[in-house]
N, C-alpha and C positions, 0 to 999 in steps of 0.2 A: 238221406239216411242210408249209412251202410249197409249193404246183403250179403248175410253171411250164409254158407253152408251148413249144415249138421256137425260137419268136422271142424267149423269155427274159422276154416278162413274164408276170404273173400269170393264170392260165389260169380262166374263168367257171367257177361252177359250173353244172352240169346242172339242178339242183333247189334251188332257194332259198324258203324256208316263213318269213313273217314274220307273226307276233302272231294266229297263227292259232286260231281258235277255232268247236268245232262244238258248239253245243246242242241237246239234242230236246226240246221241249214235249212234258210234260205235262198231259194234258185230261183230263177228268172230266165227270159230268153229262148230260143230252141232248141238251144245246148242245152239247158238248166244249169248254168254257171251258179256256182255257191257265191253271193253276195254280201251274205252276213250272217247272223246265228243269235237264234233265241236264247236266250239264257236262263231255261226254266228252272233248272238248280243252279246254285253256281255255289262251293264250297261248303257244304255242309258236312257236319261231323258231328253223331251224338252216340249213346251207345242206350240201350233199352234191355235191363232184368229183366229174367223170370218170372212169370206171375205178373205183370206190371203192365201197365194201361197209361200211354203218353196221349194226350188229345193234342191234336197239330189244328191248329186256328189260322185264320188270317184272310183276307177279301180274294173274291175271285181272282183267278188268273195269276197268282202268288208264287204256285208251285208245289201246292199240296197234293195232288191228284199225282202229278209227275214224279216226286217224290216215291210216292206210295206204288207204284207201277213200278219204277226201276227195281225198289227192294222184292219187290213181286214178281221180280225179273221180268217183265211185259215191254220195260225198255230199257236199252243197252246203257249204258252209262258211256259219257264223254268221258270221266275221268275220276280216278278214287276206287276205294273198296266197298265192298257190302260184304261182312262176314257174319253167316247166322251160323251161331253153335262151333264159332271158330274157321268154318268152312270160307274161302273167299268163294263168293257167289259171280262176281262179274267176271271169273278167269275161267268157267266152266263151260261145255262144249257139248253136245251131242247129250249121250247116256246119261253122260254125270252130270251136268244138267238138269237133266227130266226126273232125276233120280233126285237132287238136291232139293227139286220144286214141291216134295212134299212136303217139307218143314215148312212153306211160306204156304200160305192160302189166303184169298181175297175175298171179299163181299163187294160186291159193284155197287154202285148209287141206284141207276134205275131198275126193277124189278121188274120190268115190263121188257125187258133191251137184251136183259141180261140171262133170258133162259131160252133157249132154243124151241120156237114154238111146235116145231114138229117133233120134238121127242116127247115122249113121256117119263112124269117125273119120277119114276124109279128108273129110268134111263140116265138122266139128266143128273140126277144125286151120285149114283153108283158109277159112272161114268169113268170119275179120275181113277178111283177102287179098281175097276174091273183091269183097265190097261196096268197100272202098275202094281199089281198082283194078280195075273192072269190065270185062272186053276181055282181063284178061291169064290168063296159063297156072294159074289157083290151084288145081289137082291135083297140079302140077310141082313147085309152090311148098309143098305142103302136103305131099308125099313127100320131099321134100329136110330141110324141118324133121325129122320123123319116125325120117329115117336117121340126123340130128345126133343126136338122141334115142336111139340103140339099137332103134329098128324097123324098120321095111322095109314094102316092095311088099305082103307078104301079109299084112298091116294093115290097110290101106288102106279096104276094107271088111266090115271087121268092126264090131260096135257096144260098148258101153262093159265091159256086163255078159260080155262074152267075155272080161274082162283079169283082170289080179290087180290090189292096191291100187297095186306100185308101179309096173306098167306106165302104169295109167290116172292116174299124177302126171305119167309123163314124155308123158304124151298132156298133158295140160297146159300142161307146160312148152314142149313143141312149139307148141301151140297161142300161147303168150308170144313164143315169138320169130319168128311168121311174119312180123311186120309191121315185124322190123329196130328196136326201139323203143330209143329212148335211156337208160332206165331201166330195171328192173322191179322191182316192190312182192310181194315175196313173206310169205305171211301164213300163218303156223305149217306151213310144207307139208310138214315129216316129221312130225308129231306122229300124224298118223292112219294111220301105215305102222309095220310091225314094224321093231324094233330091227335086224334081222340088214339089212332094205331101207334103212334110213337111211340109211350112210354112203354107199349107192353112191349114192344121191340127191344126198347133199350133193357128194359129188365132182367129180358130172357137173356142176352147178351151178355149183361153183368153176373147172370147166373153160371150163363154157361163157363164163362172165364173163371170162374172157381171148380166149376165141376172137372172144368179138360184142365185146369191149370198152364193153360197157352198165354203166351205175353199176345198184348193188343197194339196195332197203330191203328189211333180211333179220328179219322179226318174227318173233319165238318166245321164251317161256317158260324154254327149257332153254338153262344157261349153257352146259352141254360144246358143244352144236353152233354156239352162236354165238361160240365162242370158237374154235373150227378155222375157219370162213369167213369174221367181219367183221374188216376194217381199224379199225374204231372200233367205239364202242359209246356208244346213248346207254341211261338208267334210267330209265323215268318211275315216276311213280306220280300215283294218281288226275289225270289229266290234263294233269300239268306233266313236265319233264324236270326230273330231280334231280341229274343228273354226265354228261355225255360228257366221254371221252376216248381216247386211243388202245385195242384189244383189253390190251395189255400193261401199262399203268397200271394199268387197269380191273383185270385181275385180279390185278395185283400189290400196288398201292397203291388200292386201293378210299376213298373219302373218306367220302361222307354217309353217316352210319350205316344209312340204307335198304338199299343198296348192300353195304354192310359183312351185311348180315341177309340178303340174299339169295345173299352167297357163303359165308356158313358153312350157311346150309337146302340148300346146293347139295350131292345125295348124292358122296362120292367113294369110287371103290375103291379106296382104301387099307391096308394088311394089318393088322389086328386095329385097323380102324373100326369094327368091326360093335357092339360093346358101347358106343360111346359116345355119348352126348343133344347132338342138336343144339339150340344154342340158337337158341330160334323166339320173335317177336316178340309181346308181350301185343296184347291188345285186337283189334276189330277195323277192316276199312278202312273209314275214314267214307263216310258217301253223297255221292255226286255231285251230290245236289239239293240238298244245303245242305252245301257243303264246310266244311271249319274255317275259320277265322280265320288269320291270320299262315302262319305255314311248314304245310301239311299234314299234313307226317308229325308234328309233335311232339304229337300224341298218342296216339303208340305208340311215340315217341321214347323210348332210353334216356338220352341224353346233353341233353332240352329243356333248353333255358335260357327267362328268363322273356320276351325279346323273341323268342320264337319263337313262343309264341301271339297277337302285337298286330302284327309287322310276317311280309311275305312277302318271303324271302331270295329275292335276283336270282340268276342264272346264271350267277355270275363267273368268271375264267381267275384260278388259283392258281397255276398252271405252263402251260410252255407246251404246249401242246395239251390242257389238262387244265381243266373249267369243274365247278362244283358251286356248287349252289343250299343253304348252309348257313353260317348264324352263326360254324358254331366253324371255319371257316375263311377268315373274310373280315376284312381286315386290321383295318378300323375298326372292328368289335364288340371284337376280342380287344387 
């Protein structure tokens, strides 16, 4: 669906990722001779509007975390752009930098990992505020998040270990939106909360993203919670995207059979499910240090054909808003 401006034409996106690609050397030896290299991204390219909530899916070890950290700047990119608000992010240095890191903000997975147990959490909230606007009220600034958050005054100074799991996420969250950023990269951040804290997490979440009108990268594992909060959804696997498209495609009309594999492994309550065998995919996922050849998944693919081992299927638009990276539905194979 097109995003148009006020003035009627087409409206930039917020975060545009071209050909991007993050590797980590492998070294061995006394020297630490580089041997080979992980290939945690390896050429991805999508672009993410205003206001808009992409859910990135796909089984551990994929490249979703990694993904979300490079745009977070946390890790350098081997190669490609990251441009938020136009700005290229990966050619920035020093000031401009630290300066650019306000439009991006993160929420970490663990709540427990992720707050510094000796500070206090008006320390901890106010923290990024105080340094990049030094002079001004970051107490004010750090109790005001806090209240958005469902906490208050008598918080304020307390420290980490005094919270429960999902207090200290929404100390977190707090801490993500002191600095007004235009974005936020959020990385599995209900997986390490109980079931019953979940939803109010997500909730607040989906609140908040209307109230600050920040675009969201909402990364996690579990289809159910990425299918209540993203507007789209991309799949990867080992390193590449295999299908975005709208939440409703996605889980209506699923395409690559990856995709297809991760909605039937997806548990549902449904009434006398319980005796039935999910079908789960043979083999296992290749390594990142030496990927397959041609399409990645086809060899754990149900459906390979024989140019799925020699060539690597592009990211095509089969419908509109709807792209997938596979043979058996790109015009010119079939």
């Amino acid at each position: 669906m097109a995003v148009t401006e006020q003035g009627g034409g087409p409206a930039e996106p917020v975060l545009k990722v071209d050909n991007l690609k993050v590797y980590f050397p492998l070294r061995r030896g006394a020297l630490k001779r580089t041997v080979g290299h992980v290939h945690a991204v390896d050429a991805v390219s999508f672009e993410l509007m205003h206001g808009r909530t992409l859910g990135l899916v796909g089984e551990s070890g994929c490249g979703k975390s990694t993904l979300g950290r490079a745009i977070a700047t946390l890790h350098r990119p081997t190669e490609g752009r990251i441009q938020v608000e136009g700005q290229d992010l990966s050619t920035l240095r020093g000031q401009a930098l630290t300066k650019a890191r306000r439009r991006v903000q993160m929420i970490f997975q663990d709540p427990y990992a992720s707050l510094n147990p000796r500070m206090k959490v008006c320390d901890i909230v106010g923290e990024g505020y105080r340094f990049q606007f030094p002079g001004e009220d970051w107490r004010a600034r750090a109790l005001e998040m806090l209240e958005v958050v469902g906490l208050g005054t008598e918080h304020m100074d307390r420290y980490p270990h005094e919270f429960s799991g999902g207090q200290r996420q929404r100390i977190g969250i707090a801490r993500s939106l002191t600095l007004n950023p235009s974005m936020i990269v959020a990385d599995e951040p209900v997986s390490a909360l109980d079931v019953s804290i979940q939803a109010q997490v997500i909730n607040l979440l989906d609140r908040l993203k209307d109230e600050f009108g920040f675009s969201f990268l909402f990364i996690s594992h579990d289809l159910s919670v990425v299918e209540h909060i993203a507007d789209e959804v991309a799949v990867m696997y080992l390193g590449e995207f295999v299908e975005r498209a709208s939440d409703i495609d996605i889980y209506t009309n699923p395409l690559h059979p990856y995709t297809q594999a991760l909605m039937e492994a997806a548990p549902r309550p449904e009434k006398g499910a319980r005796g039935l065998r999910k079908k789960t995919l043979e083999g296992d996922v290749p390594s990142p240090i030496d990927p397959p050849r041609g399409c990645r998944f086809h060899t754990r693919c149900p459906k390979a054909m024989s140019i799925c081992a020699q060539q690597a299927p592009a990211l095509k638009a089969v419908a509109p808003g709807h792209r997938v990276a596979c043979f058996l539905h790109h015009e010119e194979v079939r």
